[in-house]
C-alpha positions in Angstrom: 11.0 -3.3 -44.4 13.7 -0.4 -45.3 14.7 -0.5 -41.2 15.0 -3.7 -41.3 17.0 -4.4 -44.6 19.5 -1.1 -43.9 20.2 -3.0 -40.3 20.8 -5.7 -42.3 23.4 -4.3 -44.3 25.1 -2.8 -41.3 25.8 -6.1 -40.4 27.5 -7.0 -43.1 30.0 -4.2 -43.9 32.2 -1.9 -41.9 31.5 1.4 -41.3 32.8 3.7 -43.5 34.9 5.5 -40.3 36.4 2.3 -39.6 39.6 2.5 -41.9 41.0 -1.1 -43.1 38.8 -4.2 -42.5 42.6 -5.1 -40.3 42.2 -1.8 -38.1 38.9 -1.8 -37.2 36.6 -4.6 -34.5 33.7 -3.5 -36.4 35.2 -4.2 -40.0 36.8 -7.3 -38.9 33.3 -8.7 -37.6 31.7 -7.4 -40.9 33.8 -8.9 -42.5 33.8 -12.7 -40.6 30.0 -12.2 -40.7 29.9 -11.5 -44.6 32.7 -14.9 -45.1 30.3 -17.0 -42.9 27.3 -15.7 -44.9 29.0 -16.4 -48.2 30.1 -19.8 -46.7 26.0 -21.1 -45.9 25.4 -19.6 -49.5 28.0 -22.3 -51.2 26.3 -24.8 -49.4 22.3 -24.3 -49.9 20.9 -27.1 -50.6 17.7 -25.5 -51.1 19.5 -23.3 -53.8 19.9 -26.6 -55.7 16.5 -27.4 -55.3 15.5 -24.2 -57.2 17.7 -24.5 -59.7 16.5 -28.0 -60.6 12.8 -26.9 -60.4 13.8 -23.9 -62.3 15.2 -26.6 -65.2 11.9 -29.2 -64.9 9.7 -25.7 -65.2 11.5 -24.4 -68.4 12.8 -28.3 -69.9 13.7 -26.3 -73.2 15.3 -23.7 -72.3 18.9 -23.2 -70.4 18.6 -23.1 -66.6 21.3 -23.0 -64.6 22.8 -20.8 -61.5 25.9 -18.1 -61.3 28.0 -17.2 -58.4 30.8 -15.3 -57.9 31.4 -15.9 -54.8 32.7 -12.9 -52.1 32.5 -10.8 -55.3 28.8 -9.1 -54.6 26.1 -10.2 -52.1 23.8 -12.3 -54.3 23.8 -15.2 -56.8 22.3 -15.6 -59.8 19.9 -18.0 -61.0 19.6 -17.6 -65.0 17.1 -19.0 -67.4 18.1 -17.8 -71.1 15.6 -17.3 -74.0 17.3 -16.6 -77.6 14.8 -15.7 -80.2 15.2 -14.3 -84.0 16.5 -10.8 -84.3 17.3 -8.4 -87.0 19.1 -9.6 -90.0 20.1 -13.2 -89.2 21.2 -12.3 -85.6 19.8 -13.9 -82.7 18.7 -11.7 -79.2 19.1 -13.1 -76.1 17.2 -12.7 -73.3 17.9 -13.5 -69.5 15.3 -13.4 -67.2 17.4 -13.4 -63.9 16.5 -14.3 -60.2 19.1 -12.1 -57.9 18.9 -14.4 -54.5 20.8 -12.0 -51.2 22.9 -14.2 -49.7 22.9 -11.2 -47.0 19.4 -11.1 -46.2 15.7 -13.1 -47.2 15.1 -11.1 -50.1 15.6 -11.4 -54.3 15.0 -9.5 -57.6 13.9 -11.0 -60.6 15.0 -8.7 -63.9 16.1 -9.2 -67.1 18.7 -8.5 -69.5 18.4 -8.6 -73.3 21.0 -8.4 -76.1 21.8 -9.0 -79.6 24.2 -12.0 -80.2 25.7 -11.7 -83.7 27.9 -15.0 -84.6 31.0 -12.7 -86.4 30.9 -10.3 -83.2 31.5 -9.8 -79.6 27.9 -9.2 -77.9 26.5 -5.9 -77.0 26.3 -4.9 -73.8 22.8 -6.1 -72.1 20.0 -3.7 -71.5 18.6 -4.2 -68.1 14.9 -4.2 -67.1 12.6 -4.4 -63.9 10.5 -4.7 -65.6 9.6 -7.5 -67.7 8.1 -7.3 -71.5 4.4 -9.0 -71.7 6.4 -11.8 -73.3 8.9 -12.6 -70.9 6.4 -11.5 -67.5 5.6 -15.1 -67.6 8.7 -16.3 -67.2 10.0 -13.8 -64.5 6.3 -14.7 -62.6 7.3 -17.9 -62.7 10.9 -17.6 -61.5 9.7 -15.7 -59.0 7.1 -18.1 -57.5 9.9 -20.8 -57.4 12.4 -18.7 -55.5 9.4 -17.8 -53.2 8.6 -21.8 -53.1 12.3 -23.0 -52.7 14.2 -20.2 -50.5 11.2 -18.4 -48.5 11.8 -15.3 -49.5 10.0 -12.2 -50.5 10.4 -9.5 -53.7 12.8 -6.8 -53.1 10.9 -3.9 -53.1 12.3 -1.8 -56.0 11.3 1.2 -54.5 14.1 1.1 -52.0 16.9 0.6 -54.5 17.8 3.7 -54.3 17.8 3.9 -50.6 21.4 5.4 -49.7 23.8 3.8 -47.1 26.8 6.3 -46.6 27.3 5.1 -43.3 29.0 1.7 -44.5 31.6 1.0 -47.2 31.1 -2.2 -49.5 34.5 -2.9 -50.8 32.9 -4.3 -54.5 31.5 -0.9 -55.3 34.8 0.9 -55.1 34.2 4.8 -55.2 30.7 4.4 -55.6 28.2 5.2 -52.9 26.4 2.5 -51.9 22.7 1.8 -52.2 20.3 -0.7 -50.7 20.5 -2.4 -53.9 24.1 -2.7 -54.4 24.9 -3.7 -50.8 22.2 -6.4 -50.9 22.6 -7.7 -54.3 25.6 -6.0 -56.6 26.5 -2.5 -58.3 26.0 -4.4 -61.8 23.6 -6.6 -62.3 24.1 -6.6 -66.1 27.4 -8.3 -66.4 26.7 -12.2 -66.7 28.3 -15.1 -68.6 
C-alpha cells in the first residue's frame, strides 16, 4: 500500500524541482488534477450519506461534516462528546473521521479539550488512539465511512513516510509526509 499511496500523492502535487505551479507542465497538471479532485469532493453525494448515518447512529450527540476546501487534502466528518470536567468546566471530545479527497483512504482520531465558559479553549490534544471510552465511537465511525465511501484505514505506520520529492503548498516550509499530503499538516485545528 505505501507504493501505491506515494504514487498517489505524486499525482497530486508538483515536484518540488518544478518552480511555480505557472512555470512548470507538471505543477500545472498537479495542480488541475488536485482542483478536479477537490471539485468531485464538494459534490459526494455518498459524503452526505455518511454524514446522515453518522447523525441517526449518534441521535444525541452533534454530527456534522467540515471542509475547507483546497485548504488540505481531506474533510472532516466530526461527532462531538462534551462531558464534566474539573471544577465546573466541561471537556470536549471529537472523535474525527479524516476522509482523502486525494486517494480511497481515512483516519479516524480524536481530539479532546477543556472548554471553560469565561475562557478561550485550550488547544486540543490529539490521539490515534482512542481512550476505552471513546473506542466505541471511533469503531463505529469507522465502520460507516468504510460502509458509505469504500474505503480502507490509513495505515498509521506510514505517516511518517517522507515525500521530499513533491511540494504541497499548505505545509509551507515543512517537509511533507504521507500523512500531510493525503490528509493535512494539522489535524487538531477544528471549529
Amino acid at each position: 500500500m505505501e507504493v501505491e499511496l506515494i504514487q498517489i500523492a505524486r499525482t497530486f502535487y508538483p515536484p518540488t524541482h518544478s518552480g511555480g505551479i505557472a512555470e512548470s507542465p507538471a505543477g500545472l497538471l498537479a495542480h488541475q488534477r488536485w482542483d478536479a479532485a477537490w471539485d468531485r469532493a464538494m459534490d459526494w453525494k455518498e459524503c452526505d450519506a455518511l454524514i446522515e448515518a453518522v447523525q441517526a447512529a449518534f441521535p444525541s450527540h452533534f454530527a456534522g461534516r467540515f471542509i475547507q476546501p483546497r485548504m488540505v487534502a481531506c474533510l472532516y466528518c466530526i461527532l462531538v462528546l462534551e462531558s464534566s470536567g474539573p471544577g465546573s468546566g466541561r471537556i470536549r471530545t471529537r472523535i474525527v473521521g479524516a476522509i482523502s479527497v486525494l486517494a480511497p483512504v481515512y483516519l479516524v482520531y480524536v481530539t479532546t479539550e477543556p472548554v471553560e465558559a469565561a475562557r478561550r479553549p485550550a488547544r486540543a490534544r490529539i490521539s490515534f488512539v482512542p481512550q476505552d471510552s471513546e473506542r466505541p465511537y471511533a469503531s463505529k465511525l469507522a465502520r460507516l465511512i468504510e460502509q458509505h465511501l469504500g474505503y480502507r484505514a490509513f495505515p498509521l505506520e506510514l505517516a511518517d513516510v517522507p515525500l521530499p520529492d513533491i511540494r504541497v503548498d499548505f505545509l509551507h516550509k515543512e517537509q511533507p509526509t504521507l500523512l500531510t499530503a493525503l490528509f493535512a499538516n494539522r489535524l487538531e485545528d477544528l471549529p
